[in-house]
N, C-alpha and C positions, 0 to 999 in steps of 0.2 A: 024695337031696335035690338040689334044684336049686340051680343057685348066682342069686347075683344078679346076676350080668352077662346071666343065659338070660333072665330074668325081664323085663326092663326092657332097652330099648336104651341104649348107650352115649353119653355126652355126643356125643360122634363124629358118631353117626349120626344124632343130632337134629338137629345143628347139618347135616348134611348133607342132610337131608328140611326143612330149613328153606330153605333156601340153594337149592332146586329149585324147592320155589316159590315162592319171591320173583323166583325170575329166569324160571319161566312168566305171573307176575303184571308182572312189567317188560316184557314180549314184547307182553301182551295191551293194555295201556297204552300202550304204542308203536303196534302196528296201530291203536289208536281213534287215538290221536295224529293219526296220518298221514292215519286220514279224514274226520278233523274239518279239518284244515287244510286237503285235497280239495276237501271241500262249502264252505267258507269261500274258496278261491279263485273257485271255479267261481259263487257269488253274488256275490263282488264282482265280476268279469270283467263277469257280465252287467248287474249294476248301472251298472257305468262306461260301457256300450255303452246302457243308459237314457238315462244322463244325457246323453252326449254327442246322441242324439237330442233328449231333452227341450230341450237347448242350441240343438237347429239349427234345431228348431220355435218355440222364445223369438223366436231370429231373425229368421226369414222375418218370425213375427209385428211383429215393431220396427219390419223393414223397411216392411212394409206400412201401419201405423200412421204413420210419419213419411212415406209417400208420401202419403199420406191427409190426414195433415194441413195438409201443402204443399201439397197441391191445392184442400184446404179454405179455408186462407187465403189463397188468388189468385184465388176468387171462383167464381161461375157459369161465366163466361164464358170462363174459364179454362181450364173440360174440357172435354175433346175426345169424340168417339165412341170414342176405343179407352179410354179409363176407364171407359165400358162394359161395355167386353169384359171387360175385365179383372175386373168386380165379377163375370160368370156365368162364371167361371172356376169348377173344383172347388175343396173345398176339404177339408181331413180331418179322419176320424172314427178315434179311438183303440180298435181292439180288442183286446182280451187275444187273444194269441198263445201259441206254442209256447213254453215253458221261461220263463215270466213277459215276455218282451220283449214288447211293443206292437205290435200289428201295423196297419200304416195303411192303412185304406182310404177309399178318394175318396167322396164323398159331395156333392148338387148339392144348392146352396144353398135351392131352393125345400121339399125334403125337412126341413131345418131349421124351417122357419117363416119367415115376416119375410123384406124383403128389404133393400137399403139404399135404397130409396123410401124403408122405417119406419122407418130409422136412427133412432133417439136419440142421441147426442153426448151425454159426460158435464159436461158444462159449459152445455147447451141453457138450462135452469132457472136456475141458479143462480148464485145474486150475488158478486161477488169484496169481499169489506172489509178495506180496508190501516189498520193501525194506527196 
C-alpha cells in the first residue's frame, strides 16, 4: 500500500510550485510594465513635439493678426506694396505625417478660395453696445 505522502505532494512542495509562479507571473507583469511605460513615453515625447509646433503656429498666427491689425487701423494709405507681397506669400496646410506628428506643407492662397480682396473682418457687421 501506498503511503500518503506518495499519493499527494507535500505542504512543501505546494508552497513551492506556488512560489514559481507567482514569481513567473511577477516577471510577466513587469515586462508589460516596462512596455506600457515605453509606449506612454514615446506618445507623450511626440505629443509635446505637437504642441510645441501647435504653439509656434498660434504664433506666427498672433503675430500676423496684430500686424494686420495695425495696419488696418493706420488706414488705406498706410499700406505699402510690400503688404502685398506679403498677403501672396505661402501659407500652410496640416497633413498627417509619419508617427501621428503633422507634417506641414505650403500651400498658395488662391488653392484656398478667397483672397483678402474678400476678407471679412470679424467686427465688419456688427454693432459694439456698452452698458
Amino acid at each position: 500500500m501506498h503511503s500518503k505522502s506518495e499519493k499527494y505532494p507535500s505542504n512543501f512542495d505546494f508552497l513551492g510550485m506556488a512560489a514559481k509562479k507567482v514569481d513567473a507571473l511577477e516577471e510577466r507583469l513587469e515586462g508589460e510594465m516596462n512596455q506600457i511605460k515605453e509606449t506612454v513615453e514615446e506618445r507623450m515625447s511626440s505629443m509635446e513635439g505637437q504642441v510645441a509646433d501647435l504653439r509656434d503656429m498660434m504664433k506666427k498666427m498672433l503675430e500676423f493678426q496684430t500686424q494686420s491689425a495695425a495696419s488696418d487701423a493706420k488706414g488705406p494709405e498706410a499700406k505699402n506694396t510690400n503688404s502685398e507681397i506679403h498677403r501672396e506669400e505661402e501659407e500652410v496646410e496640416i497633413v498627417e505625417g509619419r508617427r501621428g506628428r503633422p507634417h506641414l506643407e505650403p500651400f498658395q492662397r488662391e488653392e484656398r478660395g478667397g483672397g483678402y480682396g474678400e476678407r471679412q473682418g470679424y467686427g465688419d457687421s456688427a454693432e459694439v453696445t456698452a452698458f
